[in-house]
Backbone as a ProteinNet text record, in pm:
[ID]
protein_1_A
[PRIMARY]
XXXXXXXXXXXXXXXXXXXXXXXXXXXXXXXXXXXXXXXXXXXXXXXXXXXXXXXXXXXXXXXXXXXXXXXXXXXXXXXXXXXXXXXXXX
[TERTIARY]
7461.8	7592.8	7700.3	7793.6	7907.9	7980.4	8050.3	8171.6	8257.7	8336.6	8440.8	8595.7	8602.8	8693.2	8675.4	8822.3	8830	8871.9	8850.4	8956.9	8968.4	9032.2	9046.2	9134.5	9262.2	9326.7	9338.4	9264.9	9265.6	9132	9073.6	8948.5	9053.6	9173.5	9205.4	9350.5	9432.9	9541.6	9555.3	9618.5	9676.6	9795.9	9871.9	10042.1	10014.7	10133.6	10165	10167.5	10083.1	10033	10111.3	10245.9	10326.5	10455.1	10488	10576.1	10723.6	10857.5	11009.7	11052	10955.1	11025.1	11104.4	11025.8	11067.6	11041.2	11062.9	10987.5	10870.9	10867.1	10737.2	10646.2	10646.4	10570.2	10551	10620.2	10586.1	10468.2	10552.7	10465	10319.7	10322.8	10122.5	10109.9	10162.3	10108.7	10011.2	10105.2	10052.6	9911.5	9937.1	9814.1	9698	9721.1	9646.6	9536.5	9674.1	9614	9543.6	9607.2	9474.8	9398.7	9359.5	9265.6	9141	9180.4	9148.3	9100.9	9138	9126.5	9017.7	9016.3	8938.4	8765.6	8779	8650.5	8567.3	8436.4	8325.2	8283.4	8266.7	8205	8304.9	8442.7	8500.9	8520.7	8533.7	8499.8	8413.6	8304.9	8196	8192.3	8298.8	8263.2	8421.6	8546.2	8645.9	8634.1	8587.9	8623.5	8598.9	8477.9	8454.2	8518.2	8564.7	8654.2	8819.3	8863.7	9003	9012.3	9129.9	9184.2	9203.2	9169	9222.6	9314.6	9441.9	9555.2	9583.6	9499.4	9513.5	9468.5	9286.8	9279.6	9364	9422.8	9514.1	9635	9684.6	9827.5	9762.1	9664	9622.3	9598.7	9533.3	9518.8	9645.3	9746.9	9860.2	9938.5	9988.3	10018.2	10063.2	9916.4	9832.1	9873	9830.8	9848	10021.4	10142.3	10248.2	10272	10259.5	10277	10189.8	10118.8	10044.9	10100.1	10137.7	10244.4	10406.4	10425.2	10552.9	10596.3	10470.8	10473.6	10411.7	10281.5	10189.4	10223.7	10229.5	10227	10106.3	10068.6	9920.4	9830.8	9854	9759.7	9757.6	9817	9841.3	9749.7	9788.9	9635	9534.2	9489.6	9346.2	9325.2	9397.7	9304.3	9304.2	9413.3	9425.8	9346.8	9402.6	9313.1	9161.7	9188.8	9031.5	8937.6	9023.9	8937.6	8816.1	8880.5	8842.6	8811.2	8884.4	8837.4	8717	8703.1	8592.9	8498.7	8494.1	8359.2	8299.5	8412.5	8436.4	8356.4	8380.9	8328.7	8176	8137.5	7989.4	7918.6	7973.3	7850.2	7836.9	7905.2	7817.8	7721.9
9095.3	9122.5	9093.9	9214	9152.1	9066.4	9010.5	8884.5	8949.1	8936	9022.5	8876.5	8772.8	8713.6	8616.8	8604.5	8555.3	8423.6	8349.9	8180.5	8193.6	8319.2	8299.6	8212.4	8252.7	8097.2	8003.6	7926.9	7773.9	7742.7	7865.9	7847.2	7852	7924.8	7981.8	7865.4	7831.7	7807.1	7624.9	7680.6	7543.8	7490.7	7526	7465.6	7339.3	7312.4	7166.1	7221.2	7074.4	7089.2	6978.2	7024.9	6940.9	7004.6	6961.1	7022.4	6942.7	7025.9	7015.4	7038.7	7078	7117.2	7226.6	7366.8	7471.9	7600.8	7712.4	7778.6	7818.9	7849.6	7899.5	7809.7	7695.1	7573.6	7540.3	7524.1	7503.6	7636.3	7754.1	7827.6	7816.8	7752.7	7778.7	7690.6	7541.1	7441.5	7462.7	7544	7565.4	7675.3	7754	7849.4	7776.5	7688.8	7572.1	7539.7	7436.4	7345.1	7441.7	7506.2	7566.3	7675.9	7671.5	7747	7593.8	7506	7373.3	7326.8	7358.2	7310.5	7392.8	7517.7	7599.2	7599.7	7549.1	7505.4	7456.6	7539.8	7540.7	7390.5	7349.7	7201.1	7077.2	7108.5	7031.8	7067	7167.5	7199.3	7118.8	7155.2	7077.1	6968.9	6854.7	6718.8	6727.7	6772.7	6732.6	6774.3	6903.7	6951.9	6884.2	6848.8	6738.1	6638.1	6570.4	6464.8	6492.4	6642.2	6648.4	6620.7	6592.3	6636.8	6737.9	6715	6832.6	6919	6805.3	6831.6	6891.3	6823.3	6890.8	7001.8	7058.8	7168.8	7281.5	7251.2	7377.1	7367.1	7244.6	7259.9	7362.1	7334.6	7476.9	7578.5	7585.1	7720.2	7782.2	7745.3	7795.6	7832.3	7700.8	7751	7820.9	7885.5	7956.3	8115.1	8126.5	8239.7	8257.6	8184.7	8220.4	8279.9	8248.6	8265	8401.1	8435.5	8564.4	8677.8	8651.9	8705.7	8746.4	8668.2	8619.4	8712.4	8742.7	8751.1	8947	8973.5	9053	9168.1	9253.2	9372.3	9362.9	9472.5	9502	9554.6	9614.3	9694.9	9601.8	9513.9	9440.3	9301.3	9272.2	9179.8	9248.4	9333.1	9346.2	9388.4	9417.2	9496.6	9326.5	9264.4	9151.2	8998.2	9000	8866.2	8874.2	8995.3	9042.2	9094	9154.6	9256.7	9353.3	9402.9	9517.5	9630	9682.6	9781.5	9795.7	9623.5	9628.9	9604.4	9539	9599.1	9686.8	9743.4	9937.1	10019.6	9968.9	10065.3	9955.9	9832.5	9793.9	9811.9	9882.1	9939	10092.6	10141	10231.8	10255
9946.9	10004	9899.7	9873.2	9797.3	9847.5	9728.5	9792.6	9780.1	9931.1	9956	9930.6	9884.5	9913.2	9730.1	9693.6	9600.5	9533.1	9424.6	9409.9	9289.6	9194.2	9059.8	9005.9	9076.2	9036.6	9027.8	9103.5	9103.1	8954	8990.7	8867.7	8721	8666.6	8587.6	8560.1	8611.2	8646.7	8537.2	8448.6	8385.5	8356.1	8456.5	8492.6	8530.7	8556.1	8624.4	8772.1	8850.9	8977.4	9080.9	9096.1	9188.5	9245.6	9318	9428.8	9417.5	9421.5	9402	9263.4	9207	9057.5	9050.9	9007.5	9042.1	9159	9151.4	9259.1	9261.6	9079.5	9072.1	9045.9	9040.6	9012.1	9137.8	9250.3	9402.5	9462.2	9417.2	9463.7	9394.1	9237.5	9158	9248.2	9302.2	9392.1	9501.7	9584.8	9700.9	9701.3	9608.1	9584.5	9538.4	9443.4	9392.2	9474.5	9558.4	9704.5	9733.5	9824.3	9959.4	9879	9775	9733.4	9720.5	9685.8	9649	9827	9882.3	9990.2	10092.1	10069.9	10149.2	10059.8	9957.6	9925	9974.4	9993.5	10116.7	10102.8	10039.7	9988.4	10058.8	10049.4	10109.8	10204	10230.9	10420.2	10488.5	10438.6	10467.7	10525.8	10456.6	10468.9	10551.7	10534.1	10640.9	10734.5	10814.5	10887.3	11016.7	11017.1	11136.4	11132.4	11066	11057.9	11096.8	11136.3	11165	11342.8	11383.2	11519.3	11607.9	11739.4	11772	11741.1	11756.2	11699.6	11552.3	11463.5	11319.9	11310.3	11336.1	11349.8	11394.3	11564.6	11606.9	11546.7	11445.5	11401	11238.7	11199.3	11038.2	11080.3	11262.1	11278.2	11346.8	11381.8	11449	11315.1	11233.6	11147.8	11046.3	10990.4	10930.8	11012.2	11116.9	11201.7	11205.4	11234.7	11218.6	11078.2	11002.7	10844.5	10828	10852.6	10824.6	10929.6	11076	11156.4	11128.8	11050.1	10979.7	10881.7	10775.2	10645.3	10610.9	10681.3	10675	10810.8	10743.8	10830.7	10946.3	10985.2	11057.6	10968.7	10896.1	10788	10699.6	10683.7	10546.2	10596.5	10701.3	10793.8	10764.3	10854.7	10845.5	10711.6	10583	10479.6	10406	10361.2	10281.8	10392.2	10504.1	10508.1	10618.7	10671.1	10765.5	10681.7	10525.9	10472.4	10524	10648.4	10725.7	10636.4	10576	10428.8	10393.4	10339.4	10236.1	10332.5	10429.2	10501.3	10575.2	10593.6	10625.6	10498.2	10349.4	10227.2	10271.1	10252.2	10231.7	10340.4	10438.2	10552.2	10488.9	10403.9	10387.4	10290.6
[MASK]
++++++++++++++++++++++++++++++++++++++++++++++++++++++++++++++++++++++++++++++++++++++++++

């Protein structure tokens, strides 16, 4: 199966890694983080360890910000990647 989902940046990325400097230094941050963060390995070991509360506050979130931000087409092709598993079924 191809891998349909990517983490080049956090693999690639040698800025400074902290937040209130500038914009674009907040913004490598945050791409940083939760690229840093969605790492299966550390999934692994926090996820059972969050709250109710914490879980539905990353998944609410998470879901405003992509509501917020992302069209409908721009959802399903960028974070459902509906597309690409539309092209690898065939």
């Amino acid at each position: 199966m191809k891998k349909i989902h990517l983490h080049e940046f956090v693999e690639t990325y040698t800025g400074l890694v902290g937040f209130g400097f500038d914009r674009e230094t907040d913004e490598n941050t945050v791409r940083y983080y939760l690229q840093k963060f969605s790492d299966d390995t550390l999934m692994e070991k926090l996820i059972g360890r969050l709250t109710d509360e914490e879980l539905s506050g990353i998944f609410f979130m998470i879901s405003k910000i992509l509501k917020n931000h992302l069209s409908e087409s721009e959802y399903h092709s960028l974070f459902l990647k509906d597309d690409e598993q539309e092209n690898n079924a065939d």
